[in-house]
N, C-alpha and C positions, 0 to 999 in steps of 0.2 A: 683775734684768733691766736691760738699755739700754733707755732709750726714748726714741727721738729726736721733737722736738715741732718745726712751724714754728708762728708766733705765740707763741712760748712766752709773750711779755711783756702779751700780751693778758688781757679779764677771766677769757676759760676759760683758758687757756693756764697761766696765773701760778699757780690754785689746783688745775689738774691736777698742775702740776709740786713745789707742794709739798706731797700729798697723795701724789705718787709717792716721793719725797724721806724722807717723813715715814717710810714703809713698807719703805726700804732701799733703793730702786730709784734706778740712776744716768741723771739727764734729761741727755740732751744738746741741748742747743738749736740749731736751724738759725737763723743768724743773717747781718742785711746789713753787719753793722759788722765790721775787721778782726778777725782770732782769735790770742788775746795768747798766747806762746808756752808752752807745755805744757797753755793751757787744752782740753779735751775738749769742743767745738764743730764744729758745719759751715758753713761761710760759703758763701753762692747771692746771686744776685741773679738774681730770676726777671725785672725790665725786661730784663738782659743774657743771658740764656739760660745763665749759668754755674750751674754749683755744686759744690764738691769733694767727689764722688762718693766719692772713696778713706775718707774721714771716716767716712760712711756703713759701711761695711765691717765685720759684727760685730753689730750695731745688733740687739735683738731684735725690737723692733717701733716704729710709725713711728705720730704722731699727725701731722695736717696740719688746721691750723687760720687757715693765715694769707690777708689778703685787704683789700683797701679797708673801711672802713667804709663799711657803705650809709646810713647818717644821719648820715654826719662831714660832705657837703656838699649843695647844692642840686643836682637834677639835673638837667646838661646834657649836650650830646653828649661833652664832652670827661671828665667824670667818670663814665658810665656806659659808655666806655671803659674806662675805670681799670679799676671793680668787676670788668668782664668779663674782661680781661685778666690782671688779679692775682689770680684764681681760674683760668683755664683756664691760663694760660702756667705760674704757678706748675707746678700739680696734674701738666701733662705734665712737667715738668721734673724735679719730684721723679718722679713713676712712672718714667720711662722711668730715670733713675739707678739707682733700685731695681732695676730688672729686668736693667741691667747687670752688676751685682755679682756675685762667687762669693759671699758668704755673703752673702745674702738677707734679708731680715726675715722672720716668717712671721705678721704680718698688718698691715695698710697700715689706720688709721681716717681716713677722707679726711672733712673738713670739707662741709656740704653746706647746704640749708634749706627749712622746710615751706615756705619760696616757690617749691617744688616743684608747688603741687597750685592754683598760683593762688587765686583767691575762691573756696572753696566753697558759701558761704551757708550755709544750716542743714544740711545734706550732712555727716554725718560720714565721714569719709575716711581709711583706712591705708595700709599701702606698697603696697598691690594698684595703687592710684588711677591713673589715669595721670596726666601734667602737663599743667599747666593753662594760661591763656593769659597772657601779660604779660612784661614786661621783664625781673622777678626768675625765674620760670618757667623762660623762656628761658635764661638765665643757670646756673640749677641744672643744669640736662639736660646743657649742654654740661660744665659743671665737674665731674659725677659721669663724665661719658663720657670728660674727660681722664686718668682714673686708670686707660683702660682695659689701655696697658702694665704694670702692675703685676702685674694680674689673670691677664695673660696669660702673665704670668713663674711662676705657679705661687705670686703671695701671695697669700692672705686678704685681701681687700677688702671695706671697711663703706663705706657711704654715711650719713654723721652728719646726718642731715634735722635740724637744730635748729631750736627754735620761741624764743618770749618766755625770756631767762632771766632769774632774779629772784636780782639782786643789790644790795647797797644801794650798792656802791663800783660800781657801773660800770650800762650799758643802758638801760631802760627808766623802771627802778623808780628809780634814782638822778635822773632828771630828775622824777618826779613828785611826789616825796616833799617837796622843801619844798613846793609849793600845799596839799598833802591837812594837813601839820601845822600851816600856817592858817588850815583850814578853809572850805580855798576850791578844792578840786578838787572832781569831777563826772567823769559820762561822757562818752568823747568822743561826738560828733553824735548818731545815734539812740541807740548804747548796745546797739543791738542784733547787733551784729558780734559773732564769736566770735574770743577769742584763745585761743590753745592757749601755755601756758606749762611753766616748770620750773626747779625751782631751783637756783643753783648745784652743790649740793654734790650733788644726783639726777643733773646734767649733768656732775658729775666722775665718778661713781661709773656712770654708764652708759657714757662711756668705758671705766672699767677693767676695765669687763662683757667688753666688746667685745674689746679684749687680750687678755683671758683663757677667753673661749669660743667654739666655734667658731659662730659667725654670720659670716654676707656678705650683703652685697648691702645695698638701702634700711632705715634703721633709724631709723626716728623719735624725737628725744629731746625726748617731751614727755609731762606727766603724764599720769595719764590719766584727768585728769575736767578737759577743756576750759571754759571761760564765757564766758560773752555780757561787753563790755567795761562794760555797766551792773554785772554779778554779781562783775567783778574791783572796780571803782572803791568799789562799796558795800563789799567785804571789806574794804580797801589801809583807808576810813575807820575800819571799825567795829575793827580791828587798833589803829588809833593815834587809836581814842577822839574823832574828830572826825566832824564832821557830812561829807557830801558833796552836797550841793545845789544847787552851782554847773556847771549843764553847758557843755561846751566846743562853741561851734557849728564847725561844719566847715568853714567858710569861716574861722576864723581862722590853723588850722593850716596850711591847704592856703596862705594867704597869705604865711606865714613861710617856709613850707618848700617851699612849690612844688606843685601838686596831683597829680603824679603821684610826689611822695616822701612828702609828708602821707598820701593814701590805701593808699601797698605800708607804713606802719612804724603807720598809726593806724584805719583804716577799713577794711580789704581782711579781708573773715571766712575764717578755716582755723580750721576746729574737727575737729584732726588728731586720731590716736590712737596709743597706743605698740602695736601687734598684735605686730610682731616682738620688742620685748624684754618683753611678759609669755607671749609660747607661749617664749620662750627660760628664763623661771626669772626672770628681773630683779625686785628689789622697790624699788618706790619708796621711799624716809622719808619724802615729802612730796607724798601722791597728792594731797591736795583745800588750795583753795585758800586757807582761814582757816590753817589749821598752818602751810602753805608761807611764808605773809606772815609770821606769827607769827615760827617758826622763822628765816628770813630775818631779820629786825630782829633780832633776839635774838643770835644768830649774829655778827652785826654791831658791835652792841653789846658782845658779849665779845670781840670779838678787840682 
């Protein structure tokens, strides 16, 4: 198969594409830098509204992943700009190409995230849920509803609700992990917030679910035994053999990083579920959270 990716160079992006690669399939990369001649790329710039549609042309199916970092800055009006922009402009620019084309893709995985369903609290929540309230919330609804030319052109449309992924080179787990190896990580503030996580290689491989069966619409990629951010911080320790007794008050995050970026990436509880990829057949390798961390480092480690 073709399968065109934007972000390809990101942390999912990089280990979809060479999992796709690995398996015989040809990635083409939607990309902003020029396209050197005979390479098999598509050049867009979704700030400029461009992108050479004609590229696209053939393509079996289309991953879209690309978008601001929502923890690369502090948030102000001009950066959550950005986010909004480089998820909605993108998303209609690619659909509406796709749906131009004579040969079609026949199914579009658009990038999406459980900051869909806002704070839940202890609420466990699946795609049914409706969306929730806040800036990321907002931001999801609109980005899922920019892919709606695609849909209407007759592709297969997934909405990739991603949660926490856990990799050691990149997100979450990469910032935390030197505190916890000197024995000086903890839970953030109460501890009591639910993260809904998943690991890289459950988060490549539910992609390729997605490619290859017919599902549409909202698809959650996260494990599916969610924890309280106390239940992940004790695991991440007891994985790498260190204590975790040091908790992080919440007032120091929210001071680094600003309190309304501190509470949507370290505080805000979504204890989501995957409903659409286990009625669909999906199996996780890494449902609960000791194997996940395990596996993860390990993983790591061998590469």
């Amino acid at each position: 198969m073709q399968i065109a990716i934007t972000g390809a160079t990101g942390l999912i992006g990089t280990e979809l594409g060479r999992a796709l690669r690995a398996d015989g399939h040809e990635v083409v990369p939607v990309v902003r830098r020029p396209v050197a001649e005979g390479e098999r790329a598509v050049r867009w710039d979704p700030a400029d509204g461009t992108i050479d549609a004609a590229a696209l042309e053939g393509v079996d199916a289309v991953v879209h992943l690309a978008g601001a970092g929502i923890g690369d800055h502090r948030w102000n009006e001009s950066y959550r700009r950005e986010i909004l922009d480089s998820r909605v402009r993108g998303t209609e620019l690619l659909a509406g190409a796709l749906a131009g084309l004579e040969r079609r893709p026949s199914v579009l995985v658009s990038g999406s995230a459980i900051g869909f369903y806002g704070d839940t609290g202890d609420t466990a929540v699946d795609e049914s849920a409706p969306a929730g309230d806040g800036f990321l919330a907002d931001v999801c609804v609109l980005w899922e509803g920019a892919a709606a030319p695609a849909a209407e052109a007759g592709i297969r449309v997934a909405a990739l609700r991603t949660g926490i992924v856990l990799d050691r080179s990149g997100g979450a787990l990469r910032k935390m992990l030197p505190l916890f190896r000197l024995g000086a990580g903890g839970r953030m503030g109460s501890g009591r917030q639910w993260w809904s996580w998943i690991t890289i290689d459950d988060e490549v491989s539910a992609i390729r679910w997605l490619i290859d069966h017919e599902v549409s619409g909202p698809v959650n990629a996260v494990a599916p035994t969610p924890v309280t951010n106390k239940d992940f911080t004790a695991a991440l320790a007891r994985v790498l053999h260190r204590p975790a007794i040091l908790p992080v008050p919440a007032f120091g995050p929210r001071l680094l990083l600003g309190h309304e970026l501190a509470d949507a990436l370290l505080f805000t509880s979504q204890r989501v579920l995957p409903a659409v990829l286990a009625e669909s057949g999906f199996t996780f390798a890494h449902p609960t959270i000791d194997e996940a961390l395990a596996a993860v480092l390990a993983r790591s480690d061998a590469a």
